[in-house]
C-alpha positions as CSV (number, residue, x, y, z in Angstrom):
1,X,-24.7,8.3,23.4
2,X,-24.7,6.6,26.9
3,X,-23.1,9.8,28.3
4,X,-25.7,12.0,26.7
5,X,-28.3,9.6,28.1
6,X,-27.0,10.4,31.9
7,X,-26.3,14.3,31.6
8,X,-30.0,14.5,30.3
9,X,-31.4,12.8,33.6
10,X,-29.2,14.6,35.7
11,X,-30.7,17.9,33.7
12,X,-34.1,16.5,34.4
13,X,-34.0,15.9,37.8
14,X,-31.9,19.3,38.3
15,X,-34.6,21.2,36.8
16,X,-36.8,19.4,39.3
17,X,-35.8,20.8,42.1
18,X,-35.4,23.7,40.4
19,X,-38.9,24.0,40.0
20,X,-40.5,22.3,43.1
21,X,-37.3,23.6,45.0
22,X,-35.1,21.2,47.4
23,X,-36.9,19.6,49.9
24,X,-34.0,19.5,52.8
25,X,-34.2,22.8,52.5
26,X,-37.6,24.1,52.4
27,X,-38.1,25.2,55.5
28,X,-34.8,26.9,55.4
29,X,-35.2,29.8,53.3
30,X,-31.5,30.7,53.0
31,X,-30.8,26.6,52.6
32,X,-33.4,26.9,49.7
33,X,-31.6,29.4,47.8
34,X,-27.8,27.9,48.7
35,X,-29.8,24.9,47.1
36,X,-31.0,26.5,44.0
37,X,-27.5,28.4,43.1
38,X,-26.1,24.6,43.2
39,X,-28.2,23.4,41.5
40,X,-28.4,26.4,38.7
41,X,-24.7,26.1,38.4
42,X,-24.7,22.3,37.9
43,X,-27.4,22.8,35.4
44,X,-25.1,25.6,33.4
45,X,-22.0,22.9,33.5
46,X,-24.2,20.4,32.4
47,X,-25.5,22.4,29.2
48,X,-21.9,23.7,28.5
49,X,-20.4,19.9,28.6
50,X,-23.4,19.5,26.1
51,X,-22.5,21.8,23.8
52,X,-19.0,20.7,23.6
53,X,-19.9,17.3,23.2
54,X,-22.5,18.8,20.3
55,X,-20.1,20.4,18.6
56,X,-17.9,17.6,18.7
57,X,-20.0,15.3,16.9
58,X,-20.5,18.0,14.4
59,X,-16.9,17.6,13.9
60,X,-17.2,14.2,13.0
61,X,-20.1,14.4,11.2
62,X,-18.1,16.8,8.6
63,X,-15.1,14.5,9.0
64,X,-17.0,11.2,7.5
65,X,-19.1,13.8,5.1
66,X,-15.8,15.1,3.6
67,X,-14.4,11.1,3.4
68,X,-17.6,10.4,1.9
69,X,-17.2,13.2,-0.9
70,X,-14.4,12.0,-1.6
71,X,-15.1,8.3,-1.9
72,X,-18.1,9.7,-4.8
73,X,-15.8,11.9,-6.5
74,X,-13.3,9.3,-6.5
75,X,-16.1,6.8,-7.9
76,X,-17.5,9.5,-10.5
77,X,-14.1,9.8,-11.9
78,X,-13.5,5.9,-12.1
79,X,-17.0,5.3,-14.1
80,X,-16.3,8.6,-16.4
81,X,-13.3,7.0,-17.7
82,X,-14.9,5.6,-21.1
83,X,-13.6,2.3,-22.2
84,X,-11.7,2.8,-25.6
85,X,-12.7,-0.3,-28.1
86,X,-9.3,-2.5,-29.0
87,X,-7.7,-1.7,-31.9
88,X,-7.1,-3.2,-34.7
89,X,-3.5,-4.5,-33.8
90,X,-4.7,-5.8,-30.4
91,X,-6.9,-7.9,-32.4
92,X,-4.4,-9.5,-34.6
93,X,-2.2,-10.1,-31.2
94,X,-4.5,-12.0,-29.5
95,X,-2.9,-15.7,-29.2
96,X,-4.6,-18.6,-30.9
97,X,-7.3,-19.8,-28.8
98,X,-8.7,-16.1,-28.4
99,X,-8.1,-14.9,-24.8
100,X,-6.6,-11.4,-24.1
101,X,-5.7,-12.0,-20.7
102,X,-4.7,-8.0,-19.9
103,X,-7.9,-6.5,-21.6
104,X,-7.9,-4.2,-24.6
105,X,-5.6,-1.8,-22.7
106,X,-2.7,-4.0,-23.0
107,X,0.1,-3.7,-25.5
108,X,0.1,-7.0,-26.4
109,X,4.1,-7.6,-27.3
110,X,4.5,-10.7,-28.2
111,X,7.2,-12.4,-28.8
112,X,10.4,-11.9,-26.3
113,X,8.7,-10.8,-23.7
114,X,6.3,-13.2,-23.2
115,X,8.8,-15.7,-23.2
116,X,10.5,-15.2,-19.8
117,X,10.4,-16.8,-16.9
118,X,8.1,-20.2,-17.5
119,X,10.2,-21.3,-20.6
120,X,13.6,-20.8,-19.1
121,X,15.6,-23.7,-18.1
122,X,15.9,-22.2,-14.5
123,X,12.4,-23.1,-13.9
124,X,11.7,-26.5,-15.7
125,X,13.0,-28.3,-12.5
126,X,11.0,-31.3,-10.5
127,X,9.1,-30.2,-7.2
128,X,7.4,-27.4,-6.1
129,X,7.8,-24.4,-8.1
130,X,7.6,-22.2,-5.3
131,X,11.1,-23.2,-3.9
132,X,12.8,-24.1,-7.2
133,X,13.9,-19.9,-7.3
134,X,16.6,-20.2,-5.1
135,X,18.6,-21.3,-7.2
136,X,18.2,-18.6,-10.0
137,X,19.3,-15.0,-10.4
138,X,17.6,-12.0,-13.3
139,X,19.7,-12.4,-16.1
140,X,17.0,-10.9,-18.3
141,X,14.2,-8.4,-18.3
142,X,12.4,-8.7,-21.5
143,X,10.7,-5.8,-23.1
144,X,7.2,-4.2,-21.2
145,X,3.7,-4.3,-21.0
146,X,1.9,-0.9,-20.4
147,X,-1.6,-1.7,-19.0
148,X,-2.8,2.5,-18.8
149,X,-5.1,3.7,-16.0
150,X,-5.0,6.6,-14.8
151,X,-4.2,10.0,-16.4
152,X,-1.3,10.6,-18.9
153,X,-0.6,14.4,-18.4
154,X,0.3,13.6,-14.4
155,X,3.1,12.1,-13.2
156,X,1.7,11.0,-10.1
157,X,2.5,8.1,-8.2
158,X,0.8,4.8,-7.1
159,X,0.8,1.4,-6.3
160,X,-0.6,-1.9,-7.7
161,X,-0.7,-5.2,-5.8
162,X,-1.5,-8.6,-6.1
163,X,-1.1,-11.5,-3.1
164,X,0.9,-14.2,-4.3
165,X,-0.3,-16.3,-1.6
166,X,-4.3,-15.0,-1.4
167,X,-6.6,-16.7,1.3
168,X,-10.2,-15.8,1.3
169,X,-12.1,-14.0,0.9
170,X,-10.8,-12.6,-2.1
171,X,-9.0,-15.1,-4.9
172,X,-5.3,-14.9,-6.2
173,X,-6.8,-13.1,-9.4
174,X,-7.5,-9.7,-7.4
175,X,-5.1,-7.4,-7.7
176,X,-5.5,-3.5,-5.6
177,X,-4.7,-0.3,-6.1
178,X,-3.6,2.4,-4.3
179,X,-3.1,6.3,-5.8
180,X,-0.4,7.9,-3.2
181,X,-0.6,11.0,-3.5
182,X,-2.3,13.3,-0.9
183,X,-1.6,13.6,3.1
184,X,-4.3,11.6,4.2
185,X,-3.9,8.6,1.6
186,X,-6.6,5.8,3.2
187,X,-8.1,4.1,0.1
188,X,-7.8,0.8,-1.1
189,X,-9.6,-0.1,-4.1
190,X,-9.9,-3.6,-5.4
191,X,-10.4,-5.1,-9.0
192,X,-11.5,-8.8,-9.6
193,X,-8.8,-9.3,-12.5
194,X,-6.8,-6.9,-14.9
195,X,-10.0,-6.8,-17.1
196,X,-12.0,-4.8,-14.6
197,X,-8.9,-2.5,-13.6
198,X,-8.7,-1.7,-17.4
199,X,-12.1,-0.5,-17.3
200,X,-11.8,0.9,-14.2
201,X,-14.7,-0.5,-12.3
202,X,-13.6,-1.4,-8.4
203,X,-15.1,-4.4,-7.1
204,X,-14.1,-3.3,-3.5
205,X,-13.3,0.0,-1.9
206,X,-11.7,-0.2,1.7
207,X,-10.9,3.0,3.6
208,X,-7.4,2.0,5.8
209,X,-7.5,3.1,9.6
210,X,-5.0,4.6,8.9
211,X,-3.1,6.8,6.3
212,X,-0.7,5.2,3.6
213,X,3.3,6.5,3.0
214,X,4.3,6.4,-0.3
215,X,4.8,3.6,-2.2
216,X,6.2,0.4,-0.1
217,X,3.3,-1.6,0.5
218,X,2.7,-5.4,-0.4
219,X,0.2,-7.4,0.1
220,X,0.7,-11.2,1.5
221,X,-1.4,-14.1,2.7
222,X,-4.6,-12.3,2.7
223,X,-3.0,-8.8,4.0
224,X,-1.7,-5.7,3.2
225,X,1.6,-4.1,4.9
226,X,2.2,-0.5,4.7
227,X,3.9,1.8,6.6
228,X,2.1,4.5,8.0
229,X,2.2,8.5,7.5
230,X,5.4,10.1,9.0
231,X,6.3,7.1,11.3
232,X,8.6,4.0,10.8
233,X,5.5,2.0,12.2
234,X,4.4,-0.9,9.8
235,X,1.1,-2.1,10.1
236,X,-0.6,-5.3,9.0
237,X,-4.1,-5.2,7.4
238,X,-6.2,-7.8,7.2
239,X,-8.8,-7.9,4.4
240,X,-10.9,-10.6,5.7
241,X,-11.6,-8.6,9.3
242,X,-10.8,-4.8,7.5
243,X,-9.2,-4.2,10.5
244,X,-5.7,-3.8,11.5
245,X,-4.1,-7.0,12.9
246,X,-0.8,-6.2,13.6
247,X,1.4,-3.4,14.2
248,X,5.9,-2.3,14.8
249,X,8.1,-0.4,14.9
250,X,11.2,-0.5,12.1
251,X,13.9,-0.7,14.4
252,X,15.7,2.8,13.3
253,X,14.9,3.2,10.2
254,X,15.0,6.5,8.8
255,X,11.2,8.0,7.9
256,X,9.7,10.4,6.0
257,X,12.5,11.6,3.8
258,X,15.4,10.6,5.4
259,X,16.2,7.5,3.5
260,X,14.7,7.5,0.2
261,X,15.0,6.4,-3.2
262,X,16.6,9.0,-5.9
263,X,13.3,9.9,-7.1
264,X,11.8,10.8,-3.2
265,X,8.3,10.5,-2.4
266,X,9.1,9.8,1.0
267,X,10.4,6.0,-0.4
268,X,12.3,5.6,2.6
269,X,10.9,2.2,4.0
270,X,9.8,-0.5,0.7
271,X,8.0,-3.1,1.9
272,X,8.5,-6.6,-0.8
273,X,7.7,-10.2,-1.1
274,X,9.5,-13.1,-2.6
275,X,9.7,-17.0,-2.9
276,X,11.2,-16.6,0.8
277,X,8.5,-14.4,2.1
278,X,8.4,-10.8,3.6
279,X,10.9,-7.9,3.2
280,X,11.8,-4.7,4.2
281,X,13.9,-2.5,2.1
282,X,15.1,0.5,4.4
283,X,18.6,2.2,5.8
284,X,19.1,3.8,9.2
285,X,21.6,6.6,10.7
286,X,24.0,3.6,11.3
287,X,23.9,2.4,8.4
288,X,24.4,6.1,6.5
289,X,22.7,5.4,4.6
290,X,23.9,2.4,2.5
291,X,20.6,0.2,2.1
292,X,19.6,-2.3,4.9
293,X,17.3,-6.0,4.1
294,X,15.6,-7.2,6.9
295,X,13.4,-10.3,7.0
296,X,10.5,-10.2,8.5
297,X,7.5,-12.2,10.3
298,X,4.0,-11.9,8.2
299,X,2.3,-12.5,11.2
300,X,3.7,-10.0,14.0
301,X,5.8,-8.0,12.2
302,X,9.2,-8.6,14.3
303,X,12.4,-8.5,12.5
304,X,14.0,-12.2,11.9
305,X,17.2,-11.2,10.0
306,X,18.8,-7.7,9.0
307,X,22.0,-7.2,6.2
308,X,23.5,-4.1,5.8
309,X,24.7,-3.8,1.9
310,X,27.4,-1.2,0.6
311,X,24.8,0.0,-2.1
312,X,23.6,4.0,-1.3
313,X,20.0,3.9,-0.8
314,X,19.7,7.4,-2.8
315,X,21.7,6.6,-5.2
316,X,19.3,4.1,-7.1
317,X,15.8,4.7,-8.2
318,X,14.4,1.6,-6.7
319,X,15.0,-2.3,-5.6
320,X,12.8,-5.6,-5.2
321,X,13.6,-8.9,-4.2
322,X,13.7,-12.2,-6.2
323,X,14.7,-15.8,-4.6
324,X,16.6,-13.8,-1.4
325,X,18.2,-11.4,-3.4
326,X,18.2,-7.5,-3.5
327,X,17.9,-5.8,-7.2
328,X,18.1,-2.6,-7.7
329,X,16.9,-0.3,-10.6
330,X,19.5,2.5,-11.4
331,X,17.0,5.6,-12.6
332,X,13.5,5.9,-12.6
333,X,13.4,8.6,-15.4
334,X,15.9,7.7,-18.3
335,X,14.1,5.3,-20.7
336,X,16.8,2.5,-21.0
337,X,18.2,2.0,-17.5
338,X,19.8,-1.3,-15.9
339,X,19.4,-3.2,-13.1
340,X,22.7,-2.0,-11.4
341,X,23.1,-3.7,-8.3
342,X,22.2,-7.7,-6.6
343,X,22.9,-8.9,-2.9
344,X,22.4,-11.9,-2.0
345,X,21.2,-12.5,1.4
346,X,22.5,-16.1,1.8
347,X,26.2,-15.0,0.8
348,X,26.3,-11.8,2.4
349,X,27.6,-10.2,-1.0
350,X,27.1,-7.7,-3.5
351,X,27.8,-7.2,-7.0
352,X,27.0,-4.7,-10.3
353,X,25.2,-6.0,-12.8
354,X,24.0,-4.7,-16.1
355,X,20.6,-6.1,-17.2
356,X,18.8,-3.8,-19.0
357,X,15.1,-2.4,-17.9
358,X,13.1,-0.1,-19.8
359,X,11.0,3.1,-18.3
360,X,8.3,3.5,-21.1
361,X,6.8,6.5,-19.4
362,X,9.8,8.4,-17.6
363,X,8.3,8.6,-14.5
364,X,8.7,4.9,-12.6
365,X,7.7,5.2,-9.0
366,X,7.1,1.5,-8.2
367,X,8.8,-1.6,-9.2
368,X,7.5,-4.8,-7.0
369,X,7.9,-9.0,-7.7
370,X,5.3,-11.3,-8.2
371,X,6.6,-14.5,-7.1
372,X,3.7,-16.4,-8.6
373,X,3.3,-14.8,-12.4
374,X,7.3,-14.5,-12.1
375,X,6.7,-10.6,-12.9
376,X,7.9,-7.4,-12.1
377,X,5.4,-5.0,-11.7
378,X,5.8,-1.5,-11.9
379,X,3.9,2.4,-12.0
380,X,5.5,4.2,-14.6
381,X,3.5,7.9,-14.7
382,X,0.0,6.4,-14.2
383,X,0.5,3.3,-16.6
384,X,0.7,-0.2,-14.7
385,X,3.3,-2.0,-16.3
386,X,4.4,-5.5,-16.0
387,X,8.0,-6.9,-17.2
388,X,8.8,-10.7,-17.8
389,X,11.6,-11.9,-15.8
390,X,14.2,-14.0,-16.8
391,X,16.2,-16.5,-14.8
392,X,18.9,-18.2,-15.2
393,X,21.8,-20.3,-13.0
394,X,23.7,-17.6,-10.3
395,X,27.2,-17.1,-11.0
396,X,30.4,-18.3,-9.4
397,X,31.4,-15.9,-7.2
């Protein structure tokens, strides 16, 4: 605007002299008009740098009208989505006291599989909780939860993520979601607990900087990491600024469908966080592919640690990390798969397992650990669905 400001005083005074004509040059007729031709040609730069710069802003005028669209098409959908009233056998599988802690769109399955993880021995041991998982390894992964959002007939892909560590201003109960599917994927939309995602009401909407690839973001201490479109650049947003804070480079690792899980999506880089903090879940040209975990600083992004395992990134459908250990999930689409594969980052060493996972909806794009609920959280064709881990004592290699 300041530069709009200027070129329309320099038009003013132009026309000026075009008018009264130049006054070092009056009594020089053929000055006068040398004068004039200047000062018309000035005058025709001047509006031509004006119309540029008018239909520029037009431009970007259409730009934030089109984000806008979508942002109220995006919010029409969400409020259309009627809330269905809890049936019957919801009812009866409501525990004692009367809570339903995942809403009415829960399948409340009781019995094994809310029994992981805080009842296990692995976990009943003096100090902090937090750093007691060390110790531990999956042994078991008790049958799901589907939490359904979203439509059934798609089998689109997404992400849902909580902070295990949340700082303000938003609490350790809000959980966001992210639908990443499109080329320009910016929006982040926010739910005060699983209540409100169930109904499908957003308490917050943030539009990113910048655009989203696939489905490897996390969120940690009050930000989100993702990677952004076609790069191997990783960014750090912070919620509390809505700005981003921090921003590198993936030292060679592959991007955009070089590296990615068996099911694609451009999976190549799968950001995760654990009791030990963050991770990053990639392979690189020298590493042929075989999967490479790197460690790396929440605050600036720089790598602290990389392992290269012998397990084929393409070859499994996707992986998380538990207590400093890589799992990975063998197929995203057959309804009883395993956990095939752990490393262990302190050893150096891999090893098949066989612990059986289920894919309720054939179509599991996501699978991410909540190091606070003890959870695995996953997208299985539009339905969030969270698994029940089970720990017990690593064994003697």
């Amino acid at each position: 605007m300041e530069a709009l400001r200027s070129r329309l005083t320099v038009l003013e005074s132009l026309v000026s002299r075009l008018v009264s004509g130049d006054a070092g040059t009056a009594g020089r007729p053929g000055g006068a008009r040398r004068g004039l031709r200047e000062a018309f040609a000035r005058v025709t730069g001047e509006k031509s740098q004006l119309q540029r710069d008018k239909e520029r802003l037009g431009r970007q005028v259409q730009e934030l009208q089109r984000r806008a669209e979508e942002q109220r098409l995006e919010v029409e959908k969400l409020l259309a989505k009627p809330c269905p009233p809890p049936s019957a056998a919801q009812k009866d599988q409501r525990s004692p006291s009367g809570s339903n802690i995942l809403s009415h769109l829960v399948s409340q399955n009781r019995g094994q599989s809310e029994a992981g993880g805080a009842t296990d021995p692995a976990w009943q041991l003096p100090g902090n909780p937090r750093y007691q998982e060390v110790k531990a390894e999956v042994t078991e992964v008790p049958a799901p939860k589907q939490i359904q959002e979203g439509s059934q007939d798609s089998t689109g892909c997404g992400e849902l993520v909580w902070d295990p560590e949340a700082v303000g201003p938003y609490g350790p109960q809000m959980l966001w979601r992210i639908n990443t599917v499109g080329a320009d994927v910016r929006e982040l939309y926010g739910y005060e607990d699983m209540d409100q995602l169930s109904r499908g009401f957003p308490t917050k909407v943030l539009l990113l900087p910048e655009p989203v690839e696939s489905t490897g973001a996390t969120m940690y201490r009050g930000s989100l990491y993702y990677q952004r479109r076609r790069s191997r650049t990783l960014l750090r947003y912070d919620l509390a600024t809505e700005s981003i804070a921090a921003r590198r480079d993936l030292p060679h690792a592959g991007f955009h469908g070089q590296f990615p899980y068996s099911w694609g999506g451009y999976t190549d880089i799968d950001l995760a966080v654990d009791e030990q903090g963050l991770w990053a879940i990639y392979s690189t040209n020298k590493a042929k592919g075989a999967i490479v975990v790197s460690q790396l600083d929440p605050g600036g992004l720089e790598v602290r640690r990389s392992w290269e395992t012998n397990i084929r990134k393409n070859t499994v459908a996707n992986a998380f990390m538990i207590c400093g250990r890589l799992y990975t999930v063998a197929s995203y689409a057959s309804p009883n798969t395993t956990v095939n594969y752990a490393f262990d980052t302190a050893t150096g060493e891999s090893r098949s397992i066989a612990v059986p996972i289920r894919n309720s909806y054939r179509y599991n794009s996501m699978v991410d650990y909540n190091p606070v609920q003890r959870k695995l959280f996953s997208w299985d064709n539009f339905h969030m669905v969270s698994y029940a881990v089970r720990l017990g004592k690593p064994e003697a290699n």
